[in-house]
VEXDRENPA-384196 format. One line per 4 residues: number of its first residue (from 0); their letters; for each residue x, y, z of N, C-alpha, C, O, CB. Coordinates in Angstrom, 1 decimal. Glycine has a CB too. Example, Ala and Ser with C-alpha at 12.3 -4.5 7.8 and 13.67 -1.06 7.14 Angstrom:
2
0) as) 13.2,-5.7,7.8,12.3,-4.5,7.8,13.2,-3.3,7.8,14.2,-3.3,8.5,11.3,-4.5,9.0; 12.8,-2.2,7.1,13.7,-1.1,7.1,12.9,0.0,7.9,13.4,1.1,8.0,14.1,-0.6,5.7
This chain:
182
0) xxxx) 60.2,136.7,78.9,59.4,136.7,77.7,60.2,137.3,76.6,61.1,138.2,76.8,58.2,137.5,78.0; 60.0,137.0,75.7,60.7,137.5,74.2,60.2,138.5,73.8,59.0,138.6,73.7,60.6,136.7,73.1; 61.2,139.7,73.3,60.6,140.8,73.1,61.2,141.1,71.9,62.4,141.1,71.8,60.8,141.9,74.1; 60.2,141.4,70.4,60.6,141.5,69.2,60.7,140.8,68.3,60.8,139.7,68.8,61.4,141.7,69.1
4) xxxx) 60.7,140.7,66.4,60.5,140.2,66.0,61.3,138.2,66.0,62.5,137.7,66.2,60.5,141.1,65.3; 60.0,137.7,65.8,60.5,136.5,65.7,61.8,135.6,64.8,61.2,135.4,63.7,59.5,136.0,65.6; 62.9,135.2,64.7,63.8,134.6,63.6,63.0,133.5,62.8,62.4,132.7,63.4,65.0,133.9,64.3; 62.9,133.4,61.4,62.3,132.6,60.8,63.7,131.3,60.3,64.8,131.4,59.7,61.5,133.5,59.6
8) xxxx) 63.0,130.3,60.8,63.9,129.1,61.2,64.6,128.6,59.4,64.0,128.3,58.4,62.7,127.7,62.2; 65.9,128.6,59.7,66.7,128.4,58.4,67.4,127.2,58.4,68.2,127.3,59.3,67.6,129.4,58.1; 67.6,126.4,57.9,67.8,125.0,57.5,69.8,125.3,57.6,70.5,125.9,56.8,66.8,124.4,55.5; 70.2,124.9,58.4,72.2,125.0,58.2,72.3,124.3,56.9,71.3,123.6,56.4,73.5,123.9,59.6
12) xxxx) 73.0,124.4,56.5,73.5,124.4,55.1,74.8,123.4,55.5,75.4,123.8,56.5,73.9,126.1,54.4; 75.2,122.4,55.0,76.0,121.5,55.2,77.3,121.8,54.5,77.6,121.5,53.3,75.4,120.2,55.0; 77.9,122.4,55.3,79.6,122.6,54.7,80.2,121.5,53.8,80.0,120.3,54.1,80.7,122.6,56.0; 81.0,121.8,52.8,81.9,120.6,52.2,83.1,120.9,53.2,83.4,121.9,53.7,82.4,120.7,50.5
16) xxxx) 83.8,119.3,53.2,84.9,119.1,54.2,86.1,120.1,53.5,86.9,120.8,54.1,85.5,117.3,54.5; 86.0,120.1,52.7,87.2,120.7,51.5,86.7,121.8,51.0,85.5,121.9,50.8,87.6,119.8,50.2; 87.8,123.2,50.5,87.6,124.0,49.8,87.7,123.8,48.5,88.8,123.6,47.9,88.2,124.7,50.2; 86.9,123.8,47.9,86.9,124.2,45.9,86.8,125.1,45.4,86.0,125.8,45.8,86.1,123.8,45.0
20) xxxx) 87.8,125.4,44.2,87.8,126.3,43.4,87.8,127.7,43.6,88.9,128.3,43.7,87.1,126.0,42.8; 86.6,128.2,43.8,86.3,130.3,44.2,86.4,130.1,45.6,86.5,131.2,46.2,84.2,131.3,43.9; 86.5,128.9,46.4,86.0,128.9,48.2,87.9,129.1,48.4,88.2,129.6,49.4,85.0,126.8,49.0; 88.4,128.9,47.8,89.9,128.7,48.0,90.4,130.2,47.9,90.3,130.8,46.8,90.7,127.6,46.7
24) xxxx) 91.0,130.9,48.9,91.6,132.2,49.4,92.8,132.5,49.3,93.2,133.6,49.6,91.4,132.5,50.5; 93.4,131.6,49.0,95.0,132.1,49.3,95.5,132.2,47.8,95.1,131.7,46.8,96.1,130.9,50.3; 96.7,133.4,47.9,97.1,133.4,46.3,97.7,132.7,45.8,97.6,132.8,44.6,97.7,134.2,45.8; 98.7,131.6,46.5,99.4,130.6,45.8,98.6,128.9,46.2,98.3,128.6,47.3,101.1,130.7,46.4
28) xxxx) 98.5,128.3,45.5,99.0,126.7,45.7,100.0,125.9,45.6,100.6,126.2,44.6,98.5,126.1,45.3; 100.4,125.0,46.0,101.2,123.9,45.3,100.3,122.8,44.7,99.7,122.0,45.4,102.2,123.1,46.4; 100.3,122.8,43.2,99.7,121.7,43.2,99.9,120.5,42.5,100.5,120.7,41.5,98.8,122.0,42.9; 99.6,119.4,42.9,99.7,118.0,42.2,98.8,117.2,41.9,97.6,117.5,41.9,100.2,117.2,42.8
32) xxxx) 99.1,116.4,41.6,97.9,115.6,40.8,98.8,114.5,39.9,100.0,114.4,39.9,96.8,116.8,39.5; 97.9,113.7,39.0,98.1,113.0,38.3,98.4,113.5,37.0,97.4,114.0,36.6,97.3,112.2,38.3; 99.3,113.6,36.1,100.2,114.2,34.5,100.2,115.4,35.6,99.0,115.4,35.7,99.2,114.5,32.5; 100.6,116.2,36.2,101.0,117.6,36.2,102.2,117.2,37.6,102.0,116.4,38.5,99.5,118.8,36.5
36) xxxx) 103.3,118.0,37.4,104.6,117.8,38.4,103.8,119.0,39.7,103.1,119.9,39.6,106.4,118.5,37.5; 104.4,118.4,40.8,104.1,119.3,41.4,104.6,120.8,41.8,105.8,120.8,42.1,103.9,118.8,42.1; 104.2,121.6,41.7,104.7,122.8,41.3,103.8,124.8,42.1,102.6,124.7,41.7,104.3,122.4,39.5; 103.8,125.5,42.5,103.8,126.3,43.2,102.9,126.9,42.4,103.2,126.4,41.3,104.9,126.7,43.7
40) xxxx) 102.2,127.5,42.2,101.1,128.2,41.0,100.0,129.2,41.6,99.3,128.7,42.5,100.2,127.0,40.3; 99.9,130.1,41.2,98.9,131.2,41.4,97.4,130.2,41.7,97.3,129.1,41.3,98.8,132.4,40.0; 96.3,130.9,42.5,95.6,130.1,42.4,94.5,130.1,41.5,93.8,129.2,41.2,95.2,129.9,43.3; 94.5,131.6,40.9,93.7,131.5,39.6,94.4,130.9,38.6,93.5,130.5,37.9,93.3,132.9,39.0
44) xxxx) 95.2,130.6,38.3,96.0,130.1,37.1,95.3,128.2,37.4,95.0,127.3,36.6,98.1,130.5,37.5; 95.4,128.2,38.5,95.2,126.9,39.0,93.4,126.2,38.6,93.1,125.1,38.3,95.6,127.0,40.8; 92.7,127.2,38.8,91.3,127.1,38.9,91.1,127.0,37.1,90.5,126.1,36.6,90.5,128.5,39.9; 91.7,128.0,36.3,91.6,127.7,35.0,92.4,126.5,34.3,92.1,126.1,33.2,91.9,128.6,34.5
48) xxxx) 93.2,126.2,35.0,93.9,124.6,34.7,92.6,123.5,34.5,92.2,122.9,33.6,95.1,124.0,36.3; 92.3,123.7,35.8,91.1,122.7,36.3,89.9,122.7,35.2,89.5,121.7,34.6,90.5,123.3,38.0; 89.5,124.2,35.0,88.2,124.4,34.5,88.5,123.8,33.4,87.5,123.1,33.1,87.6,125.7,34.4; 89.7,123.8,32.5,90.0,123.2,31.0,89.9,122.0,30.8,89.5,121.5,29.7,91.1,123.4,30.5
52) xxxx) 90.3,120.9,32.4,89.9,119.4,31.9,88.4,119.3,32.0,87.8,118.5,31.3,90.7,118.1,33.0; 87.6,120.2,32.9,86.5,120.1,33.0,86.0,119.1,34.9,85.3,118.3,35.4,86.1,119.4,31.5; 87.3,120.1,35.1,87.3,118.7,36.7,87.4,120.2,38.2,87.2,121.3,37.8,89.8,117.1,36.6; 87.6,120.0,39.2,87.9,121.0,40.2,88.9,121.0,40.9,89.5,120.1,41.3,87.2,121.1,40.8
56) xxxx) 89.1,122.3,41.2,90.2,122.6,42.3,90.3,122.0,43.3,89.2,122.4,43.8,90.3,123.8,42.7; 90.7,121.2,44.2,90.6,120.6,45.8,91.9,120.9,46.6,93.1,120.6,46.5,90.6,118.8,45.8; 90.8,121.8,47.9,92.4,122.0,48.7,92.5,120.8,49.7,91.6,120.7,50.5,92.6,123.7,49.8; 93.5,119.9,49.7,93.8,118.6,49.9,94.4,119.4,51.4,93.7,119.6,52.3,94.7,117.7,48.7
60) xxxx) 95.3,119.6,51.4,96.0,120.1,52.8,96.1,121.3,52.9,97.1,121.9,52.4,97.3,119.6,53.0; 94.8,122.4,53.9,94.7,123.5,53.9,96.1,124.0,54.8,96.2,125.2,55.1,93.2,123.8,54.5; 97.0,123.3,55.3,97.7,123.5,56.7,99.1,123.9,56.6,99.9,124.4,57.3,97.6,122.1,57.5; 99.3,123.2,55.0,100.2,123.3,54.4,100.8,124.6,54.2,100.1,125.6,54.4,100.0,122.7,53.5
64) xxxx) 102.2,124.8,53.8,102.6,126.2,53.5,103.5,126.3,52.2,104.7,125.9,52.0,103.4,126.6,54.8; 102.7,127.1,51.1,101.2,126.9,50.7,101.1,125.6,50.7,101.8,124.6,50.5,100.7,127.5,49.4; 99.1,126.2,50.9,98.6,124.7,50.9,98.6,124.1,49.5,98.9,124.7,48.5,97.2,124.6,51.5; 98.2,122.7,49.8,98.3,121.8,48.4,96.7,121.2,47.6,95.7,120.5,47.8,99.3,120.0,49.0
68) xxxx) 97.1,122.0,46.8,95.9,121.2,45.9,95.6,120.4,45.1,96.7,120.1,44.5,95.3,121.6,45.4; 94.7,119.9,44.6,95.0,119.0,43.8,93.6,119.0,42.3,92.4,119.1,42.5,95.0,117.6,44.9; 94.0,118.9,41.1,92.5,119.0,40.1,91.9,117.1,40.4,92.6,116.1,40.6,93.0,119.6,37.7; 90.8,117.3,40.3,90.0,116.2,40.0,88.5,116.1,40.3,87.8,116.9,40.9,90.6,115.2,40.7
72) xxxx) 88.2,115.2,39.9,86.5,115.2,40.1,86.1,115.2,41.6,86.4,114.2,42.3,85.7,113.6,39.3; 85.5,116.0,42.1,85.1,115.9,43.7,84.3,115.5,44.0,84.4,115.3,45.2,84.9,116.6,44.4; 83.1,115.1,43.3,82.2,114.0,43.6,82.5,112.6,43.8,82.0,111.9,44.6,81.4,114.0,42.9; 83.4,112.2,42.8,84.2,111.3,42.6,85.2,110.7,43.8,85.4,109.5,44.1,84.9,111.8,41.7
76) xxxx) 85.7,112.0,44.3,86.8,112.1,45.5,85.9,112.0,46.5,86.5,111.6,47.5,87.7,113.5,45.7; 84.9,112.1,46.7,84.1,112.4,47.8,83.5,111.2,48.3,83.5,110.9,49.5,83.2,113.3,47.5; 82.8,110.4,47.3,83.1,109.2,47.1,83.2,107.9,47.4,82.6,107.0,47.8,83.6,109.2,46.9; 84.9,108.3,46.8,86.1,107.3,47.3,86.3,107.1,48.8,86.3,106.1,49.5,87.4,107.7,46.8
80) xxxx) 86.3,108.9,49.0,86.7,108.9,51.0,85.4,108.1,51.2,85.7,107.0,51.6,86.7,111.0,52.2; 84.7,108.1,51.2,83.1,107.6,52.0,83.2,106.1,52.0,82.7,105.5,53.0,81.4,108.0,50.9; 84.1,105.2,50.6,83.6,104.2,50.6,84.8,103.9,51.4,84.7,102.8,52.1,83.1,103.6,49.3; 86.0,104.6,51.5,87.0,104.5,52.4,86.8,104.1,53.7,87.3,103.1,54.2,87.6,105.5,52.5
84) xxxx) 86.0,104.9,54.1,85.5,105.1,55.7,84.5,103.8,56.0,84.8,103.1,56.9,84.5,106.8,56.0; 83.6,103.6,55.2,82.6,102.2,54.9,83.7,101.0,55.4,83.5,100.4,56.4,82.1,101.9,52.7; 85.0,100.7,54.6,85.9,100.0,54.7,86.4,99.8,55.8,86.6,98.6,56.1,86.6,100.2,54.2; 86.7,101.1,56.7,87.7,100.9,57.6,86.5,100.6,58.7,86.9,100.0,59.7,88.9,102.2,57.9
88) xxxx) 85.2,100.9,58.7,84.5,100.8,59.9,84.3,99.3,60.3,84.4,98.7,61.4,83.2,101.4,59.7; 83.9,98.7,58.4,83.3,97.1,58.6,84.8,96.5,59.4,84.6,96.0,60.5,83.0,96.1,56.6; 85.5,96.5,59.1,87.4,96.2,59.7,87.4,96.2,61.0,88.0,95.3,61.7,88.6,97.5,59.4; 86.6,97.5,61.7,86.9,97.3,63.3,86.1,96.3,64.5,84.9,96.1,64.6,86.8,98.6,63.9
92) xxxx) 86.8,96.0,65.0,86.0,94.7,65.7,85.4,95.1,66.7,86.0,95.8,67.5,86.7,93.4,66.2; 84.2,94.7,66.8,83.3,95.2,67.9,83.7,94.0,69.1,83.9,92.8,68.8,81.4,95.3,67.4; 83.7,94.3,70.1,83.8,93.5,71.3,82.8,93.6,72.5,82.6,94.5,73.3,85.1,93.9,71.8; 82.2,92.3,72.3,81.6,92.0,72.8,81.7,91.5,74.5,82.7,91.0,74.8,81.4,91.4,72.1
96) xxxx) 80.8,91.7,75.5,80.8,91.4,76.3,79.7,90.8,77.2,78.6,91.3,77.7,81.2,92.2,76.4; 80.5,89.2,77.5,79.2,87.9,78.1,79.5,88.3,79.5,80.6,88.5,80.1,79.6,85.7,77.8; 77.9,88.6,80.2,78.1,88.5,81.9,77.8,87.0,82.1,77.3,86.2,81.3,77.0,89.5,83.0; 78.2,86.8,83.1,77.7,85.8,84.1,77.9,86.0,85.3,78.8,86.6,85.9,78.1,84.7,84.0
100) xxxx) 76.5,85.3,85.9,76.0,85.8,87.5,76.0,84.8,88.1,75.5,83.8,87.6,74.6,86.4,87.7; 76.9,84.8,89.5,77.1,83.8,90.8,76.5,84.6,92.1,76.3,85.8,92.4,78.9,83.5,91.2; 76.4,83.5,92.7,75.6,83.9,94.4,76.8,83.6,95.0,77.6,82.9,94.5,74.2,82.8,95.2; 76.8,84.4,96.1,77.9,84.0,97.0,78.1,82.2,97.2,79.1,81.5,97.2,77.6,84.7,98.5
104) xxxx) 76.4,81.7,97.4,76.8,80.1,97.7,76.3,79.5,96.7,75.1,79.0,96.9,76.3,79.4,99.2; 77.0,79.4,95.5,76.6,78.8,93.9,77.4,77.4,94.6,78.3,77.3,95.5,77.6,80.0,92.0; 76.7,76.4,93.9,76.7,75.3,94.1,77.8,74.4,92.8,77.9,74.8,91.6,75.2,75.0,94.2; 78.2,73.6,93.3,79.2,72.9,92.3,78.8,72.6,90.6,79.4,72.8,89.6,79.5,71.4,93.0
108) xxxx) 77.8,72.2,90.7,76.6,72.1,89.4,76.4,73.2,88.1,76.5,73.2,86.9,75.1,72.1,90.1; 75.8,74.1,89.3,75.6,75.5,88.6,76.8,76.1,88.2,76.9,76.8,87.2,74.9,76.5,89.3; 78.1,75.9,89.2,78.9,76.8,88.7,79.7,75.9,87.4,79.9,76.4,86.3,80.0,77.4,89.9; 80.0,74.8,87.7,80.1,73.8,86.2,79.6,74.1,84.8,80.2,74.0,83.7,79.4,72.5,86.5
112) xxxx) 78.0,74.4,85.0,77.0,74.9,84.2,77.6,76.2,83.2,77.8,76.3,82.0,75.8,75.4,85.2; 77.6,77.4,84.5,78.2,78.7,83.5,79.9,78.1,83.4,80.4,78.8,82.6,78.1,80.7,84.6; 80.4,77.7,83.7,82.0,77.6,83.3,82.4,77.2,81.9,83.5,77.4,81.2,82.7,76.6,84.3; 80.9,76.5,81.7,80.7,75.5,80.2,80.8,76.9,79.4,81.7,77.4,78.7,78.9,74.3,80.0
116) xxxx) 79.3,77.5,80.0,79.2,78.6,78.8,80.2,79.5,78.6,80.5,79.9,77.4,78.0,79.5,79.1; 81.0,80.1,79.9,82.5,80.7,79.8,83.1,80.4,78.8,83.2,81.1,77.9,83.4,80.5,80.8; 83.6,78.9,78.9,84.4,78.4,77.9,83.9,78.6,76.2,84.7,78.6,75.2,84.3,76.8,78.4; 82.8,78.8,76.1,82.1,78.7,74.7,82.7,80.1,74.3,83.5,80.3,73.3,80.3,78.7,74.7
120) xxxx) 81.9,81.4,75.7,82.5,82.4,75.0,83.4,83.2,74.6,83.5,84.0,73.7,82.3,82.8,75.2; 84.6,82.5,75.8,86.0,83.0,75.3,86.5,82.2,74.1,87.4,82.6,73.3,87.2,82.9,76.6; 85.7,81.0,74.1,86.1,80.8,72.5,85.6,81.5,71.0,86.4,81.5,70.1,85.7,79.5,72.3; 84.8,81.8,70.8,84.0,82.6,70.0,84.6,84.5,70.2,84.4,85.5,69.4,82.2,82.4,70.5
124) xxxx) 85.4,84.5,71.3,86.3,85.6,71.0,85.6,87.1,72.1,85.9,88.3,72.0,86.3,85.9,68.9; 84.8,86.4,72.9,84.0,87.8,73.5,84.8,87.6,74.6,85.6,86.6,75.0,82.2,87.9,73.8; 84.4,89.1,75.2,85.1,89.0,76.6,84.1,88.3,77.5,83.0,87.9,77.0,85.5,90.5,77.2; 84.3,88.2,78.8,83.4,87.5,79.9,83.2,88.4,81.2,84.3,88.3,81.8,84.1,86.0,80.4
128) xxxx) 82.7,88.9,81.6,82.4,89.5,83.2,81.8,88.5,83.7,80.8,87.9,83.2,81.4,90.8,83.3; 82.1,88.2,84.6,81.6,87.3,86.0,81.6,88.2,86.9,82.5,89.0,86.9,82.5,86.0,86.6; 80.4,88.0,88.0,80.2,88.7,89.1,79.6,87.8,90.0,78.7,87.1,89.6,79.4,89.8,88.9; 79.8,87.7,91.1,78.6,87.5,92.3,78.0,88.7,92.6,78.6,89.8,92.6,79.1,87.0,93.7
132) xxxx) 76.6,88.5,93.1,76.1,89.6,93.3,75.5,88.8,94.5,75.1,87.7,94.5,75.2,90.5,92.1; 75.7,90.0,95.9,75.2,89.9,97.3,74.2,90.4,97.5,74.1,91.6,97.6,75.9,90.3,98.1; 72.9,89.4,97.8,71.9,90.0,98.6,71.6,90.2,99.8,71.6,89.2,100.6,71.2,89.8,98.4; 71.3,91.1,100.0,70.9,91.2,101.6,72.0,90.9,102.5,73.0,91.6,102.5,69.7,90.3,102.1
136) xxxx) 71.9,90.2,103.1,72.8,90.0,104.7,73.9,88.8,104.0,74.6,87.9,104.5,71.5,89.2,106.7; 73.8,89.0,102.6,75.1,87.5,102.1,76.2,88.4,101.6,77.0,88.0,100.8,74.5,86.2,100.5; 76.2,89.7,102.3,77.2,90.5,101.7,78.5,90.5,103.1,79.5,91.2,103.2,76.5,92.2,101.2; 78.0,89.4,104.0,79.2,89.2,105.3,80.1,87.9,104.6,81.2,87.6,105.0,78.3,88.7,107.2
140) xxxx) 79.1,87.0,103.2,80.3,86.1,102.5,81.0,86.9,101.5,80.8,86.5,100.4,79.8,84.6,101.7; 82.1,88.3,101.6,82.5,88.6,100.8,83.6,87.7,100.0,83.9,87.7,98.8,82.6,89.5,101.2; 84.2,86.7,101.3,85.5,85.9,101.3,85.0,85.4,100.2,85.5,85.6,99.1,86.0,84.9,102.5; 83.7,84.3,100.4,82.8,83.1,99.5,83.6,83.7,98.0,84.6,83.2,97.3,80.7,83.4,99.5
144) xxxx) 82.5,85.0,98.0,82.5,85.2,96.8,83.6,85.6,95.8,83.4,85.5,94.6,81.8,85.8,96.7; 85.0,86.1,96.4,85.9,86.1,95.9,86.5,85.3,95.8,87.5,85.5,95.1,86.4,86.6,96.0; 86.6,84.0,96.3,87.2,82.7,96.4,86.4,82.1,94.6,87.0,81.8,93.6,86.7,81.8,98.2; 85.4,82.2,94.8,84.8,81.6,94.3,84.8,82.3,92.5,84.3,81.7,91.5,83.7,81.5,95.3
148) xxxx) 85.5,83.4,92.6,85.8,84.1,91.2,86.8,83.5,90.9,86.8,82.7,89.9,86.2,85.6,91.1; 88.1,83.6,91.8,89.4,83.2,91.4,89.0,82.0,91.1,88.4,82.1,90.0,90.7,83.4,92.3; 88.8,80.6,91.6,88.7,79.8,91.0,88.0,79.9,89.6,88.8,79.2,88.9,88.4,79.2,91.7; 86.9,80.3,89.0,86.4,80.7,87.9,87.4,80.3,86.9,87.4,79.4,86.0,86.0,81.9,88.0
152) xxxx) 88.5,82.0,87.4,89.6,82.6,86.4,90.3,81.2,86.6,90.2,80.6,85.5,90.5,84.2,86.8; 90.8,80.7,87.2,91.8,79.5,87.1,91.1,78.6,86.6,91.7,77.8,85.8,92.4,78.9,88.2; 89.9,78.3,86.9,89.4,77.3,85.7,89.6,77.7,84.1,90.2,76.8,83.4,87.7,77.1,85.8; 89.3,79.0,83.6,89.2,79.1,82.4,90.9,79.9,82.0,91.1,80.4,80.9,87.7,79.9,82.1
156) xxxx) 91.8,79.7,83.1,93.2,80.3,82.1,93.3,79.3,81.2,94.5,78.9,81.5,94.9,80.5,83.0; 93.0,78.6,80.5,93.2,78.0,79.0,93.1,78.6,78.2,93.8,78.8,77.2,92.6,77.1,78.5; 91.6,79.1,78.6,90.9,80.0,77.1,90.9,81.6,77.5,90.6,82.5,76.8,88.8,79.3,76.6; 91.2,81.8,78.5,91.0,83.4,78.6,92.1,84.2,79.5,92.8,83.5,80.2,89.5,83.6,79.3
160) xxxx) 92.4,85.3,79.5,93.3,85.7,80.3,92.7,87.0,81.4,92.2,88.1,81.1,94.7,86.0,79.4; 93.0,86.5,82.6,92.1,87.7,83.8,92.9,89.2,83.4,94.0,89.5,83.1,92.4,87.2,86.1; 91.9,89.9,83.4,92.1,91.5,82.9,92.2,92.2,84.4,93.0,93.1,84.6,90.6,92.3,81.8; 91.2,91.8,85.4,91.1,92.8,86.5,90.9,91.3,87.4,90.2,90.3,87.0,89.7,94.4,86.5
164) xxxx) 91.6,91.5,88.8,90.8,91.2,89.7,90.0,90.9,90.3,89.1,91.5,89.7,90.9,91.3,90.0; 89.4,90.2,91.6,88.2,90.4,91.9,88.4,92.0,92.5,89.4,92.4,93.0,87.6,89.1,92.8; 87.5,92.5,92.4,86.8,94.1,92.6,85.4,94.4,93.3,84.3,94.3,92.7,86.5,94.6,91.2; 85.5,94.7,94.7,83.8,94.7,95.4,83.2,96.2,94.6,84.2,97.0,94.5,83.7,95.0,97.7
168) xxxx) 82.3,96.5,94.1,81.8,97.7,93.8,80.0,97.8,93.8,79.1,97.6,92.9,82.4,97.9,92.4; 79.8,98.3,95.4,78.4,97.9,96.0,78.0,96.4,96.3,78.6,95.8,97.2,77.2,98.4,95.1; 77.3,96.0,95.6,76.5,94.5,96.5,77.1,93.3,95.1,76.8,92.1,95.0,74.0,94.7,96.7; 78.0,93.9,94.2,78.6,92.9,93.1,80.0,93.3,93.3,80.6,94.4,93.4,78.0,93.2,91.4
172) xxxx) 80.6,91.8,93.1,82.0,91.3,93.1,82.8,91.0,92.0,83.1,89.8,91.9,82.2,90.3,93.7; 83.3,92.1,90.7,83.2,91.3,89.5,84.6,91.2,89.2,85.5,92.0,89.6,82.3,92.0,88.4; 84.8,90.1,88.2,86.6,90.1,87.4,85.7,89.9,85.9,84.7,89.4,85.7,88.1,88.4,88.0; 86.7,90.6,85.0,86.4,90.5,83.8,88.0,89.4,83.2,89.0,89.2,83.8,86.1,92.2,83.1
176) xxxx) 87.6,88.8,81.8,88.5,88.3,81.0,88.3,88.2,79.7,87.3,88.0,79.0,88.8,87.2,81.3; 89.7,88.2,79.3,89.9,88.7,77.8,89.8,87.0,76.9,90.1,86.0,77.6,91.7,89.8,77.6; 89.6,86.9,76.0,90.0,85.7,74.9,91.6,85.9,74.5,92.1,86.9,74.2,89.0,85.8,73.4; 92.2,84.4,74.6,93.5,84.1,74.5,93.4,84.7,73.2,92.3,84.7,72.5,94.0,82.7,74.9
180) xx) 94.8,85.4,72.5,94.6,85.2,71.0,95.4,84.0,70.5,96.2,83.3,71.2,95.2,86.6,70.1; 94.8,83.8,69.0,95.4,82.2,68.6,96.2,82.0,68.0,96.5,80.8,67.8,94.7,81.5,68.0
């Protein structure tokens, strides 16, 4: 049980990634920017630089020795990084991944059937998992069912290239494949 007064609950306060202006501790900077050379400077000297265009101090590289700062608008800068990051996210390619499901004794038809759809997907650029999955007492055709992968993968080496082998893991036998690039 809790003994004593209760804490009255306080909202964290969201840090800026960067130091500005009074948050900046050290006595020197180097600083650069756009019209000014870069150059080694007290950091009050630096903060009244800034305050005169009417813009702020930014410590750009705290790591540095001294670190480097830079004057400019920080909302501005703040921003830019954001729409930066917006950029580089839309850029990364999400990869997708098609299963498809075999019985140990899939029939010529059906397996024709998903091989079609295989083919679609490694064209459109996703990856493919194929598995047999064994039920009950069909887990004594383990042979079936890996026979019956590899051919899969040799049907579709045109459009795809096998990543893993067949693999038993519990009562499913799976190989995955990648899309050729073009």
């Amino acid at each position: 049980m809790r003994k004593g007064p209760r804490k009255k609950f306080q909202p964290r306060r969201q840090e800026d990634p960067h130091r500005i202006n009074d948050r900046i501790r050290v006595p020197k900077v180097r600083l650069v920017g756009e019209g000014v050379e870069p150059q080694v400077i007290a950091t009050r000297d630096a903060i009244k630089l800034a305050e005169e265009e009417g813009l702020d101090l930014v410590e750009i590289s705290p790591k540095a020795d001294p670190p480097v700062a830079k004057i400019l608008d920080y909302k501005k800068f703040l921003y830019n990084q954001k729409k930066k990051q917006k950029e580089l996210k839309a850029k990364q390619s999400k990869v997708v991944i098609k299963e498809i499901r075999f019985g140990p004794n899939t029939d010529d038809h059906d397996f024709n059937f998903k091989l079609a759809h295989a083919k679609k997907f490694l064209e459109e650029g996703s990856k493919v998992k194929a598995f047999v999955f064994f039920r009950g007492r069909t887990i004594v055709f383990k042979d079936r069912g890996e026979i019956l992968l590899l051919k899969f993968a040799q049907e579709l080496a045109d459009y795809g290239v096998l990543e893993q082998m067949p693999k038993l893991e519990g009562k499913r036998m799976t190989i995955m494949l990648n899309p050729k690039k073009k």
